[in-house]
N, CA, C and O atoms as CSV, one atom per row, in Angstrom:
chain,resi,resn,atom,element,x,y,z
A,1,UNK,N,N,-18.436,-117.787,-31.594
A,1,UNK,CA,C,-18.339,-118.100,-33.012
A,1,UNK,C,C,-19.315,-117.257,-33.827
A,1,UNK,O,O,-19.014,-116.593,-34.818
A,2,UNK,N,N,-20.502,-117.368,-33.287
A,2,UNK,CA,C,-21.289,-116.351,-34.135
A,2,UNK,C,C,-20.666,-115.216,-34.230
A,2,UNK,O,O,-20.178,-114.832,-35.293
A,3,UNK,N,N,-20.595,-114.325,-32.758
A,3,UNK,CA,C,-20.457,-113.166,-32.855
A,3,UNK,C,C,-19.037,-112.731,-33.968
A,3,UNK,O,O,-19.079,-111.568,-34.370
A,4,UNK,N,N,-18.423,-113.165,-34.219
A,4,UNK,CA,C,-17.255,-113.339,-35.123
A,4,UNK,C,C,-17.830,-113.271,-36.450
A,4,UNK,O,O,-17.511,-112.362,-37.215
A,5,UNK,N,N,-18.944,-114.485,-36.885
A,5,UNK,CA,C,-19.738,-114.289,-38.071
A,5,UNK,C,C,-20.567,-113.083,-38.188
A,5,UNK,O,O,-20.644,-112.380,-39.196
A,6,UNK,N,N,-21.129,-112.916,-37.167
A,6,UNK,CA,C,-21.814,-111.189,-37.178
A,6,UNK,C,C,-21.207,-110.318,-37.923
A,6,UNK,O,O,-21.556,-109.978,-39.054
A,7,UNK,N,N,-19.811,-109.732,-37.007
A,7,UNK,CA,C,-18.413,-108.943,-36.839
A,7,UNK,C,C,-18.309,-108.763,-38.544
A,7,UNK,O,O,-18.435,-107.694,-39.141
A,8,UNK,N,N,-17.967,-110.499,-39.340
A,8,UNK,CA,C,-17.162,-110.650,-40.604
A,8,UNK,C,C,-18.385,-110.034,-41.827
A,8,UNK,O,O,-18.144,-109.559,-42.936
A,9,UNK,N,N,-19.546,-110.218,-41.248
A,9,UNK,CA,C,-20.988,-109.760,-42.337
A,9,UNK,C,C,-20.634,-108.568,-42.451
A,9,UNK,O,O,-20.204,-108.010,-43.460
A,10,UNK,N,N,-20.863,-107.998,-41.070
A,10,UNK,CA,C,-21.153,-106.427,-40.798
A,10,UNK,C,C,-20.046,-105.453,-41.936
A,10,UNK,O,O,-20.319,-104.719,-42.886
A,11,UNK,N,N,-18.826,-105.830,-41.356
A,11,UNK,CA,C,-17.950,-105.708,-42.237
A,11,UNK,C,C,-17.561,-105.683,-43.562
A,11,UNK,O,O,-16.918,-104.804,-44.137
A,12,UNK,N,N,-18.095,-106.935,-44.091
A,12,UNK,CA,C,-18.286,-107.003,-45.886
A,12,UNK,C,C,-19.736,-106.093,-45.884
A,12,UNK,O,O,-19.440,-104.907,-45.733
A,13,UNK,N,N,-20.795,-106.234,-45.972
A,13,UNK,CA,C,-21.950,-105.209,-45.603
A,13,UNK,C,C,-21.234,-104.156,-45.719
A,13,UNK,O,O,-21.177,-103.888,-46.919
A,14,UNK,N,N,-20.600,-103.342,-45.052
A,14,UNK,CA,C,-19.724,-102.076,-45.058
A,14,UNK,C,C,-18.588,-101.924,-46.372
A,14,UNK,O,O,-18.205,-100.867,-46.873
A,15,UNK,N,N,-18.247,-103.106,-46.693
A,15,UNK,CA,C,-17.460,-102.541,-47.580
A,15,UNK,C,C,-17.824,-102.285,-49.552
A,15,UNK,O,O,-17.244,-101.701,-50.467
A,16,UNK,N,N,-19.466,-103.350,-49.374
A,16,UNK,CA,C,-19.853,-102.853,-50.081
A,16,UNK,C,C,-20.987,-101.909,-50.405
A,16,UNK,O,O,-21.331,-101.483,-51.507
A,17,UNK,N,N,-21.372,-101.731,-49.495
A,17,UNK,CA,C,-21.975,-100.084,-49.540
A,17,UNK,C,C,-21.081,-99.394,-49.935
A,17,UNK,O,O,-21.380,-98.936,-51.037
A,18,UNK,N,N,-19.513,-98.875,-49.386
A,18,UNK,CA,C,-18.518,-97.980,-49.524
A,18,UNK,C,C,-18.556,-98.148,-51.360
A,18,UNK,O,O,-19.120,-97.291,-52.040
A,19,UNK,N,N,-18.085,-98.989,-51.793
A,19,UNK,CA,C,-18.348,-98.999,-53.157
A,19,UNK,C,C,-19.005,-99.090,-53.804
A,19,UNK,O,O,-18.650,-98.743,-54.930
A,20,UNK,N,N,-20.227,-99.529,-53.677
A,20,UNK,CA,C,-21.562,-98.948,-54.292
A,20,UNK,C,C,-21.730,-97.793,-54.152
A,20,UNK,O,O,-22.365,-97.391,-55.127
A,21,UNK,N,N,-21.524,-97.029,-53.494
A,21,UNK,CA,C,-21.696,-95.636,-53.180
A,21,UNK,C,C,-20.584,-94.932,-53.970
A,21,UNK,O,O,-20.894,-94.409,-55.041
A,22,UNK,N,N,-19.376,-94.877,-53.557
A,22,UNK,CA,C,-17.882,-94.884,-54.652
A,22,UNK,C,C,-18.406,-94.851,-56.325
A,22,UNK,O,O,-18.618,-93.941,-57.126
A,23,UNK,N,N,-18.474,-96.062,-56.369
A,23,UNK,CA,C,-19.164,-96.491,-58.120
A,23,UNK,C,C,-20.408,-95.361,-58.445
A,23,UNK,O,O,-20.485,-94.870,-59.572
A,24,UNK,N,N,-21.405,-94.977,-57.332
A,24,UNK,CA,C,-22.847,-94.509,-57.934
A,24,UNK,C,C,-21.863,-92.810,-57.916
A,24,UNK,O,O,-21.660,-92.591,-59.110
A,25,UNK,N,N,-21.479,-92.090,-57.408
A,25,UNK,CA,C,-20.640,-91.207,-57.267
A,25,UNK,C,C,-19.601,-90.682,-58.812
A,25,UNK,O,O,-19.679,-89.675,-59.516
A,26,UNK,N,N,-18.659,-91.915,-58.871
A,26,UNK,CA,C,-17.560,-91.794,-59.887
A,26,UNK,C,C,-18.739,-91.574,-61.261
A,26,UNK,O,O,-18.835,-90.607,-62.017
A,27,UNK,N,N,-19.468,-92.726,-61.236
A,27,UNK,CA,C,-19.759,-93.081,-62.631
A,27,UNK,C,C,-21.220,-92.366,-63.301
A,27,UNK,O,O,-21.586,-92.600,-64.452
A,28,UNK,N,N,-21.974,-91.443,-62.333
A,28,UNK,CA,C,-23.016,-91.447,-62.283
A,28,UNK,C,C,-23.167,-89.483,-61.660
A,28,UNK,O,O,-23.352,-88.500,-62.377
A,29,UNK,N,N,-23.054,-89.517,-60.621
A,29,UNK,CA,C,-22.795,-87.970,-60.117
A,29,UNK,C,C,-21.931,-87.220,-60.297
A,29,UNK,O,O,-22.280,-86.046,-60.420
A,30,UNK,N,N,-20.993,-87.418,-60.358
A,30,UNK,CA,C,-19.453,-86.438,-60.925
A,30,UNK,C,C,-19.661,-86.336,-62.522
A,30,UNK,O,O,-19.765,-85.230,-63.052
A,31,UNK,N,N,-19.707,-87.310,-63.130
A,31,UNK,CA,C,-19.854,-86.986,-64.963
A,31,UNK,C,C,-20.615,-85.316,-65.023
A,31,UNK,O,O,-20.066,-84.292,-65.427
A,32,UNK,N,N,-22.088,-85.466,-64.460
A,32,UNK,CA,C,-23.107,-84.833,-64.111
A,32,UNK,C,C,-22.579,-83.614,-64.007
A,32,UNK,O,O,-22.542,-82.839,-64.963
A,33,UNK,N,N,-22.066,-83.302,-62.692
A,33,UNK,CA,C,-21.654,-81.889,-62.547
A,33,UNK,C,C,-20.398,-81.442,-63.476
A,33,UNK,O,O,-20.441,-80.218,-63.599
A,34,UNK,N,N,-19.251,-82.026,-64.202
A,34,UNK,CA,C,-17.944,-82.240,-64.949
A,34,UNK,C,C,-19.083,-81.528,-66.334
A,34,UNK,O,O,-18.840,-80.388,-66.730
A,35,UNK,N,N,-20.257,-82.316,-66.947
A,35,UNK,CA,C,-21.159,-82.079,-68.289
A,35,UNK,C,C,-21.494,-80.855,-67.838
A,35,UNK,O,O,-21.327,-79.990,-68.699
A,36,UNK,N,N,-21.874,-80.492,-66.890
A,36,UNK,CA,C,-23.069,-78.945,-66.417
A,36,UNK,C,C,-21.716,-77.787,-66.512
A,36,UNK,O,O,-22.020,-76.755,-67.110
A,37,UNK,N,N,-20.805,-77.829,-66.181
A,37,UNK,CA,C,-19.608,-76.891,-66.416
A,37,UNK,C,C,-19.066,-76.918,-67.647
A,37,UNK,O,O,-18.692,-75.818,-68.056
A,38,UNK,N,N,-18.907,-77.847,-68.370
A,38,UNK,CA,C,-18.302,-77.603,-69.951
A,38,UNK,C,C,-19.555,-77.132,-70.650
A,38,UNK,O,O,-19.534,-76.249,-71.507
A,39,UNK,N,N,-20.720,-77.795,-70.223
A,39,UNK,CA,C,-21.934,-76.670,-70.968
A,39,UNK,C,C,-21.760,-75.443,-71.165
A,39,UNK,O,O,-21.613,-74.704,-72.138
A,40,UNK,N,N,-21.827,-75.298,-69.365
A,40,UNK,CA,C,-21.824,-73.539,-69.124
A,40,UNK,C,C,-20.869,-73.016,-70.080
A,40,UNK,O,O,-21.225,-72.290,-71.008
A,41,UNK,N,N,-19.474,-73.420,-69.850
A,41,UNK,CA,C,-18.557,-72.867,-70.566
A,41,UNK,C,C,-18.384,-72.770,-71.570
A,41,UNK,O,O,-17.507,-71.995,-71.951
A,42,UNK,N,N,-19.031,-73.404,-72.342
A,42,UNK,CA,C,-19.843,-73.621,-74.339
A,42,UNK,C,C,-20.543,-72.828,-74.206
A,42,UNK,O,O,-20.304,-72.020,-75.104
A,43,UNK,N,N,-21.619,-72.365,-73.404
A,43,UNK,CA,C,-22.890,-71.770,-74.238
A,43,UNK,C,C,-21.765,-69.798,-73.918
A,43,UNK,O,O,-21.831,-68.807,-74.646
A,44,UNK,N,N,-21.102,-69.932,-72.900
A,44,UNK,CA,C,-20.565,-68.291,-72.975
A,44,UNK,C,C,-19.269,-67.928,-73.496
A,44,UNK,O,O,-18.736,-66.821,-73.417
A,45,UNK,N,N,-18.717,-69.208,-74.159
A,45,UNK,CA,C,-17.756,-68.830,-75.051
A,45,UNK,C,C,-17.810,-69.788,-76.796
A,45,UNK,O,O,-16.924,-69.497,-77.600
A,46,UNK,N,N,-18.429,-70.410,-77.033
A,46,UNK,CA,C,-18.536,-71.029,-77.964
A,46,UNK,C,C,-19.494,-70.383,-79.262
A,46,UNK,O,O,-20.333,-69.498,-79.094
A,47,UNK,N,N,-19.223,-70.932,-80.387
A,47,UNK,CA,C,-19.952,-70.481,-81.426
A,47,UNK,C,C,-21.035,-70.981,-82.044
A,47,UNK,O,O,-21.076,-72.207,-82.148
A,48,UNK,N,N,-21.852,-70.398,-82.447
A,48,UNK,CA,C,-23.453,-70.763,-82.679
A,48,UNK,C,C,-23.704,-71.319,-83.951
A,48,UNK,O,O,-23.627,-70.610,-84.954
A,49,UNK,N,N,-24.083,-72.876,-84.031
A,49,UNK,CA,C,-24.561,-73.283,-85.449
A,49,UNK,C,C,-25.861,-73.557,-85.604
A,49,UNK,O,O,-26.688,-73.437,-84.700
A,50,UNK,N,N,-26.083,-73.899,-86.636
A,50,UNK,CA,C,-27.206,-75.017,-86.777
A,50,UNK,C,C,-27.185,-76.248,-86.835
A,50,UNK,O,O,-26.557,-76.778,-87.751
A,51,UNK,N,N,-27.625,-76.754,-86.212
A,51,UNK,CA,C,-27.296,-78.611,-86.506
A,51,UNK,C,C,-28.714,-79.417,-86.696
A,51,UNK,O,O,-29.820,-79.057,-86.291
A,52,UNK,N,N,-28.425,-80.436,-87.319
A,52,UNK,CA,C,-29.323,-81.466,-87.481
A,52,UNK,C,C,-29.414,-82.784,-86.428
A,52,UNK,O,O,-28.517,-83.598,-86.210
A,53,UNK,N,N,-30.733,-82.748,-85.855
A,53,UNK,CA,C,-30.672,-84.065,-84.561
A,53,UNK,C,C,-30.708,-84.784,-85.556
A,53,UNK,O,O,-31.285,-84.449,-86.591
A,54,UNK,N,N,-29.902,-86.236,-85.348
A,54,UNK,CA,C,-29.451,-87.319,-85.933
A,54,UNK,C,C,-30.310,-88.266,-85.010
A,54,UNK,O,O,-30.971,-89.175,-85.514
A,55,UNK,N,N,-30.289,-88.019,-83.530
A,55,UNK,CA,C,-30.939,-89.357,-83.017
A,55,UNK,C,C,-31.053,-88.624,-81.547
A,55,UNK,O,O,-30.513,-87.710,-80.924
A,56,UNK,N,N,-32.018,-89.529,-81.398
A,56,UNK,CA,C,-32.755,-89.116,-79.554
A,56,UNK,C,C,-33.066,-90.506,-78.555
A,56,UNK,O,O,-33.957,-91.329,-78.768
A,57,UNK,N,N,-32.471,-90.520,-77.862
A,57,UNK,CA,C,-32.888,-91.721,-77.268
A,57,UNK,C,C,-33.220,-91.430,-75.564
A,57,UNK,O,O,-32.409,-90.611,-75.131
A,58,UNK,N,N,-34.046,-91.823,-74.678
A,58,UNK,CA,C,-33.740,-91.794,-73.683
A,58,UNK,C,C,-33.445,-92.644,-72.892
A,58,UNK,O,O,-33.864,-93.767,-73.173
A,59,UNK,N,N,-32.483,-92.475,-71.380
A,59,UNK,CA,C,-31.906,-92.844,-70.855
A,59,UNK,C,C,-32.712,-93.328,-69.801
A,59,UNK,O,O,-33.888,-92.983,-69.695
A,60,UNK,N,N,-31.904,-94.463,-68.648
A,60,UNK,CA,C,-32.715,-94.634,-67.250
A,60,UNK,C,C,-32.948,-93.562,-66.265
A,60,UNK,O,O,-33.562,-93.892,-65.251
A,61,UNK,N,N,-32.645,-92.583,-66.359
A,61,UNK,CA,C,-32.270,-91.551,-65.994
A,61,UNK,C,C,-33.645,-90.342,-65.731
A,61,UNK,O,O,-34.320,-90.235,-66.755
A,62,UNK,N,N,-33.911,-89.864,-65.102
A,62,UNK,CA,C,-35.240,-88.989,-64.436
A,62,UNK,C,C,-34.280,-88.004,-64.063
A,62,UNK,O,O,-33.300,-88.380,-63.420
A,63,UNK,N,N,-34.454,-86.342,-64.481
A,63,UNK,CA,C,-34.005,-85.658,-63.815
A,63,UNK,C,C,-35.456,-84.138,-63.546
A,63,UNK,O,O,-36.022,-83.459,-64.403
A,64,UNK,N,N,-35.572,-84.127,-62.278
A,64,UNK,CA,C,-36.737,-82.401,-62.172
A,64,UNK,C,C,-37.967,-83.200,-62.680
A,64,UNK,O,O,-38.621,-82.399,-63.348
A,65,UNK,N,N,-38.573,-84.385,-62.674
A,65,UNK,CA,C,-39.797,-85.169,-63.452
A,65,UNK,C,C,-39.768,-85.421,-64.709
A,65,UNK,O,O,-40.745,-85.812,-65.348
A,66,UNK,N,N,-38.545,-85.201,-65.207
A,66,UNK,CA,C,-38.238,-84.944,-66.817
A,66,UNK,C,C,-37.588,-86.030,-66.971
A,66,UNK,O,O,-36.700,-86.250,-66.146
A,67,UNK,N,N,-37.837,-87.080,-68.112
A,67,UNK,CA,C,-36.947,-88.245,-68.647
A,67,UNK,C,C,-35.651,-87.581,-69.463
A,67,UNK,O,O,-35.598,-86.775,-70.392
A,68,UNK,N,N,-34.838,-88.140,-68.852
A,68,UNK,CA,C,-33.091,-87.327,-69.408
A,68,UNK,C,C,-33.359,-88.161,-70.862
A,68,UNK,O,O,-33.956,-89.237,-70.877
A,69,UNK,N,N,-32.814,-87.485,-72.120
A,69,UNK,CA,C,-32.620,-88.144,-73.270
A,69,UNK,C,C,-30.660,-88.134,-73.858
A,69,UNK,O,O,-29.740,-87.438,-73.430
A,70,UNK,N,N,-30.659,-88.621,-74.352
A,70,UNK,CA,C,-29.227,-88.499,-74.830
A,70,UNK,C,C,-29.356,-88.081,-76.563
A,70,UNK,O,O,-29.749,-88.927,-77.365
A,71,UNK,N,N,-29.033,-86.910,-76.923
A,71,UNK,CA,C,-29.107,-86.325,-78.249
A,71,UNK,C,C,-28.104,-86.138,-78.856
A,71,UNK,O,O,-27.198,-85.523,-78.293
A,72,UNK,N,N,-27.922,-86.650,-80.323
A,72,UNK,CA,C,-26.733,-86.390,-81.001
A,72,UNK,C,C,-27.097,-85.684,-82.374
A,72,UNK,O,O,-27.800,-86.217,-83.232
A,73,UNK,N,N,-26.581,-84.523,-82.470
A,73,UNK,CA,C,-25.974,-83.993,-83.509
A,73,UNK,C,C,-24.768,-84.217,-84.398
A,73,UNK,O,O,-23.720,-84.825,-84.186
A,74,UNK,N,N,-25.359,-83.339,-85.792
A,74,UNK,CA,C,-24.876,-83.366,-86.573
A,74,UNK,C,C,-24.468,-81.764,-87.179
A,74,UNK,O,O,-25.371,-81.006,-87.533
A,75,UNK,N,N,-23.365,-81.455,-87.233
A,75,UNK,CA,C,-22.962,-79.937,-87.896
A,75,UNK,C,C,-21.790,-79.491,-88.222
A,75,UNK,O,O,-20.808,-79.924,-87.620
A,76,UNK,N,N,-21.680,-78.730,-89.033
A,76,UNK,CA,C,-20.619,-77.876,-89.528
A,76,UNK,C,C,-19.975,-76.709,-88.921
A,76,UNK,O,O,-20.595,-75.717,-88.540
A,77,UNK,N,N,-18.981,-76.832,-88.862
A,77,UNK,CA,C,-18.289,-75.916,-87.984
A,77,UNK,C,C,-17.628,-75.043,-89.322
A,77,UNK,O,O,-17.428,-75.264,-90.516
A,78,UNK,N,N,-17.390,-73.739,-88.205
A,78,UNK,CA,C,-17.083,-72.826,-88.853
A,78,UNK,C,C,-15.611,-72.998,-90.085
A,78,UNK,O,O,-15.315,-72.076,-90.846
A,79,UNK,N,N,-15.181,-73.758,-90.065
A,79,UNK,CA,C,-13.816,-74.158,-90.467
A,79,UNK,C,C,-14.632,-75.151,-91.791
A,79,UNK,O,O,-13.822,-75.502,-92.649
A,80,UNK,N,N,-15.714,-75.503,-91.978
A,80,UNK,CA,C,-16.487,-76.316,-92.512
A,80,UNK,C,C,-15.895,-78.057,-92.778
A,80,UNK,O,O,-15.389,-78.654,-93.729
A,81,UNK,N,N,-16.350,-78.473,-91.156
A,81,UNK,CA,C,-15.725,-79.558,-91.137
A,81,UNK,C,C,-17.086,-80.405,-90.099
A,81,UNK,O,O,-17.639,-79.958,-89.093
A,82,UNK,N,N,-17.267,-81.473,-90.665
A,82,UNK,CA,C,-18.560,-82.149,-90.415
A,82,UNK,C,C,-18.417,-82.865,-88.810
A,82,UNK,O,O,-17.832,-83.940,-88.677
A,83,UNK,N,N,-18.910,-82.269,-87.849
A,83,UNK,CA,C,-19.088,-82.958,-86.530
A,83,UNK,C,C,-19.866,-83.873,-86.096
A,83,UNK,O,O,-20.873,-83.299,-86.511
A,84,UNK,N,N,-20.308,-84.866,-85.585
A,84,UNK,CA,C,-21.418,-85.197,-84.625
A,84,UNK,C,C,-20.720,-85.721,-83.217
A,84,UNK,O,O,-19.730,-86.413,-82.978
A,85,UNK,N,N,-21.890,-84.940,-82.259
A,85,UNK,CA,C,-21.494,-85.140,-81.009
A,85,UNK,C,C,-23.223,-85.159,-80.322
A,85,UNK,O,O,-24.330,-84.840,-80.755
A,86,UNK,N,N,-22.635,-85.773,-78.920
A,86,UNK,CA,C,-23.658,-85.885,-78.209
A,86,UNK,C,C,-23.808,-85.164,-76.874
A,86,UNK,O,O,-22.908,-84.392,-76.545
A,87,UNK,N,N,-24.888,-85.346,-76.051
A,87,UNK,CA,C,-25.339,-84.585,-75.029
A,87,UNK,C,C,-26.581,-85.131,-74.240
A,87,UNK,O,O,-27.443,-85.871,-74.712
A,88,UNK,N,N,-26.517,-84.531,-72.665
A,88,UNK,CA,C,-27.539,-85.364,-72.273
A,88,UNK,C,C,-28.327,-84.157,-71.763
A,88,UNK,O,O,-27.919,-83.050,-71.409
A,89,UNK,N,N,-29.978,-84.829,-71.839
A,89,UNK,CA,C,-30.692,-83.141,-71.298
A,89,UNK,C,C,-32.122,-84.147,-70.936
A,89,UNK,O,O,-32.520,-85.192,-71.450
A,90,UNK,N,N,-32.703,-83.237,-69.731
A,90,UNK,CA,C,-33.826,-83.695,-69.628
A,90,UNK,C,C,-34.634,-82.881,-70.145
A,90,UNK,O,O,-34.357,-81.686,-70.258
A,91,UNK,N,N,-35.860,-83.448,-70.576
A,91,UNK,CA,C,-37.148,-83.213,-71.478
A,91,UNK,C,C,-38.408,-82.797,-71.026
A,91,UNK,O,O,-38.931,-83.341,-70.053
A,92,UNK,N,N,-38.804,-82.120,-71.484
A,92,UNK,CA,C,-40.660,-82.030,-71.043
A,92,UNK,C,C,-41.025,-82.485,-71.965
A,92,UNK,O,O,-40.436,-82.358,-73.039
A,93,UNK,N,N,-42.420,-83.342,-71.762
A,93,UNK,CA,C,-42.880,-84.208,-73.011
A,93,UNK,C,C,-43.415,-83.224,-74.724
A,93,UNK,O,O,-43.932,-83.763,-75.702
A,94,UNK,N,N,-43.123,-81.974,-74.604
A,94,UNK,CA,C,-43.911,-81.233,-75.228
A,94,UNK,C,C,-41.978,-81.133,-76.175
A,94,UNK,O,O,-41.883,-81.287,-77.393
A,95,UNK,N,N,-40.908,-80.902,-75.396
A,95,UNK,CA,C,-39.505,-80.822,-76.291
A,95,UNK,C,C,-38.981,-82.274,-76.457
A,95,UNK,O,O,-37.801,-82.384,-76.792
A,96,UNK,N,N,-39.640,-83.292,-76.282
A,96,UNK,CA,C,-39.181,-84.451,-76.638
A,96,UNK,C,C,-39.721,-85.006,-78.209
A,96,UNK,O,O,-39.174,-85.990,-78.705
A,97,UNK,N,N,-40.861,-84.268,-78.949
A,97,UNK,CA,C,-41.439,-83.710,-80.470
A,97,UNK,C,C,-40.645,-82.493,-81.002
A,97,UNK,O,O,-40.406,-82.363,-82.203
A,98,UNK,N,N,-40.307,-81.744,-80.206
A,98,UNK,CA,C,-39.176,-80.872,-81.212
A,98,UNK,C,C,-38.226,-81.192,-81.617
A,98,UNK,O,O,-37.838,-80.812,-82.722
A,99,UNK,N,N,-37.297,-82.292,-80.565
A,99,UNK,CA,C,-35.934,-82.534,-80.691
A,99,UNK,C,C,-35.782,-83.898,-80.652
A,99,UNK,O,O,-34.965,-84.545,-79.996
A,100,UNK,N,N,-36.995,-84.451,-81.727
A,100,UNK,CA,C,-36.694,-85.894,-82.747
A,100,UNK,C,C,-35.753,-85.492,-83.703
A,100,UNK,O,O,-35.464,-84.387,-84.162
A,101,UNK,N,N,-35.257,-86.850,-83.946
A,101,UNK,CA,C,-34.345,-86.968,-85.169
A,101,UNK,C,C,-35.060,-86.309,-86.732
A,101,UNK,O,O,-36.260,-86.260,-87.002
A,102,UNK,N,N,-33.939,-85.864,-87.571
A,102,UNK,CA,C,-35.073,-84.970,-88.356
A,102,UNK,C,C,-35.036,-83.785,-88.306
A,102,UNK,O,O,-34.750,-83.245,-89.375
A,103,UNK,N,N,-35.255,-83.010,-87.294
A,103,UNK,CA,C,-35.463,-81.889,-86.801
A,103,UNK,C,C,-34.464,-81.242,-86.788
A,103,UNK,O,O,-33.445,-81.916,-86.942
A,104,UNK,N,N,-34.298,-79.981,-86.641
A,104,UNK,CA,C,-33.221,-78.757,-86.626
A,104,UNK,C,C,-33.122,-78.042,-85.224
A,104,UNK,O,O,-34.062,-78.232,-84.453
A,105,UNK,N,N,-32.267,-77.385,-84.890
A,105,UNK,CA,C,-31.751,-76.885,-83.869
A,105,UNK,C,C,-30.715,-75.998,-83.816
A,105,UNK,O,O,-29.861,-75.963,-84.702
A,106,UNK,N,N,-30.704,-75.028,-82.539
A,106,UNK,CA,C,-28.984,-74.414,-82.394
A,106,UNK,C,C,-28.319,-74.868,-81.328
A,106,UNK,O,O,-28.725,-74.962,-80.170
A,107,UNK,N,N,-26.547,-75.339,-82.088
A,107,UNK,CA,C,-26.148,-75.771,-80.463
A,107,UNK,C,C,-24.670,-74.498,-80.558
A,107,UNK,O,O,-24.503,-73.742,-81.514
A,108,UNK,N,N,-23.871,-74.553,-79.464
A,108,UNK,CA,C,-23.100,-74.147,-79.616
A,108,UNK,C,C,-21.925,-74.885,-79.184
A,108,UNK,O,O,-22.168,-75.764,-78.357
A,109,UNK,N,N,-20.246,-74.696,-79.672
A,109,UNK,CA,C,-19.612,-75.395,-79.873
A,109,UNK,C,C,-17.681,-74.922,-79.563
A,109,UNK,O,O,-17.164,-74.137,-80.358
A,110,UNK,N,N,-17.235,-75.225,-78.943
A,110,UNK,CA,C,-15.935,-75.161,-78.265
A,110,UNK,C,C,-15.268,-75.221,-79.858
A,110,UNK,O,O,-15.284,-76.242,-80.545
A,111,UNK,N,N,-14.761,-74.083,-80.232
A,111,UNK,CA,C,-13.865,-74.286,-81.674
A,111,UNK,C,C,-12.207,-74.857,-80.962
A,111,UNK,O,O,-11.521,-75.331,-81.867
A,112,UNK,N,N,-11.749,-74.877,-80.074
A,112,UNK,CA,C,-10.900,-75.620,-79.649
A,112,UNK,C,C,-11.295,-77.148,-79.946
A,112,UNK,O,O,-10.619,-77.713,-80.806
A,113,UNK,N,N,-12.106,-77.719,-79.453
A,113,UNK,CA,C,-12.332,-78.680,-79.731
A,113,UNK,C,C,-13.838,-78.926,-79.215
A,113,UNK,O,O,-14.364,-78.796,-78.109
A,114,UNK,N,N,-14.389,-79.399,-80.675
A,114,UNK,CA,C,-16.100,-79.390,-81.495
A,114,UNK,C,C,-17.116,-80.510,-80.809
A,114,UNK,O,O,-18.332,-80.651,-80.688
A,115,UNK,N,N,-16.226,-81.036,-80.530
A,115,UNK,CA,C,-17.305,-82.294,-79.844
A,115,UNK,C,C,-17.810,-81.493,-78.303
A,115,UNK,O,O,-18.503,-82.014,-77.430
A,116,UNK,N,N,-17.351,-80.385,-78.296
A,116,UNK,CA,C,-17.918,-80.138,-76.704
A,116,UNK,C,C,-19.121,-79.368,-77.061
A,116,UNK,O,O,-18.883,-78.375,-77.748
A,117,UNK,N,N,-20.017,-79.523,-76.846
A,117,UNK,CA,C,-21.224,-78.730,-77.829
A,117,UNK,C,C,-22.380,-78.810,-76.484
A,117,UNK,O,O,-22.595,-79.726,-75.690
A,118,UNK,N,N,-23.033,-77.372,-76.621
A,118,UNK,CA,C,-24.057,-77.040,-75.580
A,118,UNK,C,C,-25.317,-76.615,-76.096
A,118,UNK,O,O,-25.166,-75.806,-77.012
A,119,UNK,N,N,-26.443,-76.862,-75.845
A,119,UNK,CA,C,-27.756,-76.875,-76.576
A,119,UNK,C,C,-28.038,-75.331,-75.997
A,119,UNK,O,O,-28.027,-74.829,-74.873
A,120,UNK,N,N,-28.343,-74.754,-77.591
A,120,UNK,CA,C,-28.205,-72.672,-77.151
A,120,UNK,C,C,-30.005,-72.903,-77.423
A,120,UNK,O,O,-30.800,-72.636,-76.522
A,121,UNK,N,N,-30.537,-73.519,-79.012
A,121,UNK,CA,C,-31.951,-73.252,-79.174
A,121,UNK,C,C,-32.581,-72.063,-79.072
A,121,UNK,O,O,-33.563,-71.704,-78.424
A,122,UNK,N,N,-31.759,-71.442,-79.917
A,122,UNK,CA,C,-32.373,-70.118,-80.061
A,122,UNK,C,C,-31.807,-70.161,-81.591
A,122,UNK,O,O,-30.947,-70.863,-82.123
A,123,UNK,N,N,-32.922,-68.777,-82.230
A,123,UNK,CA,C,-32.824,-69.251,-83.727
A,123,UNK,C,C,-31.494,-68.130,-83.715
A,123,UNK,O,O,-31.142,-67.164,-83.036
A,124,UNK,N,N,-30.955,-68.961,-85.007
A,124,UNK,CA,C,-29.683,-68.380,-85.232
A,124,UNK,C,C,-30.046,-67.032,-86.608
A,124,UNK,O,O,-30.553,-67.173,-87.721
A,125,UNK,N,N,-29.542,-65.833,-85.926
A,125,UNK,CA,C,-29.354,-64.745,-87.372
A,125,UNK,C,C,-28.121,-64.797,-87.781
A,125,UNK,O,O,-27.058,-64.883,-87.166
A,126,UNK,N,N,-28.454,-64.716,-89.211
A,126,UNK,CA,C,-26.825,-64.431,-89.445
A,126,UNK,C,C,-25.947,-62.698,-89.003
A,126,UNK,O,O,-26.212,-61.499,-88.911
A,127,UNK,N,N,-25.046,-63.463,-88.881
A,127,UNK,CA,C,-23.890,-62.607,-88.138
A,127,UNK,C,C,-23.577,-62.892,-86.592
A,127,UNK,O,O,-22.448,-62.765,-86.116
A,128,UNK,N,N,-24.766,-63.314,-85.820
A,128,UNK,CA,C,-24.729,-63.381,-84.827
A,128,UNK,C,C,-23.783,-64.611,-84.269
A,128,UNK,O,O,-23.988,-65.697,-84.811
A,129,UNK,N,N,-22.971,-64.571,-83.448
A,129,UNK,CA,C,-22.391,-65.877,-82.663
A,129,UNK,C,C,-23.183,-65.725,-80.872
A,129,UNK,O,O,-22.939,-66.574,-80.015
């Protein structure tokens, strides 16, 4: 009889690890690498604005010793049409005072579609994309 109760633990034990693991994966590690590729692909084909941080918050999230923050902008796209979108980035405590709300910035931005926006931070000249 026990060994049966053992058997039936071991088993549930196993099946939720499998989905805890599943869940920490779907919801948590895949976003992650899915965000790091539409970046990439913003900052070498997208166009360069200026935007205004609207808000900074950080997350539970630690990435490299750096507290991840979640940042949202505010900007005008070339078509002059008012965006805000967000993004997640980890911080050194020294860019977590630059990139308060308030503050200015360059991001760059998927003119297909604007909400995909990648933090460039470099000062913008005009003409330049």
């Amino acid at each position: 009889m026990w060994d049966m109760v053992s058997t039936i633990f071991k088993v549930l034990l196993g099946v939720v690890a499998v989905f805890s693991i599943g869940r920490f994966l779907y919801c948590d590690v895949i976003p992650q690498f899915k965000n790091g590729a539409m970046q990439s692909d913003v900052i070498k084909n997208g166009l360069a604005v200026n935007a205004d941080i609207i808000s900074s918050s950080q997350t539970s999230y630690w990435g490299g010793n750096k507290p991840i923050y979640k940042l949202t902008f505010r900007f005008k796209t070339m078509d002059n049409v008012e965006v805000e979108s967000s993004l997640t980035k980890a911080l050194s405590f020294e860019e977590i005072e630059r990139f308060s709300p308030g503050n200015g910035t360059t991001i760059k931005y998927d003119p297909k579609n604007p909400k995909r926006i990648a933090l460039f931070d470099k000062p913008l000249i005009l003409g330049d994309n």
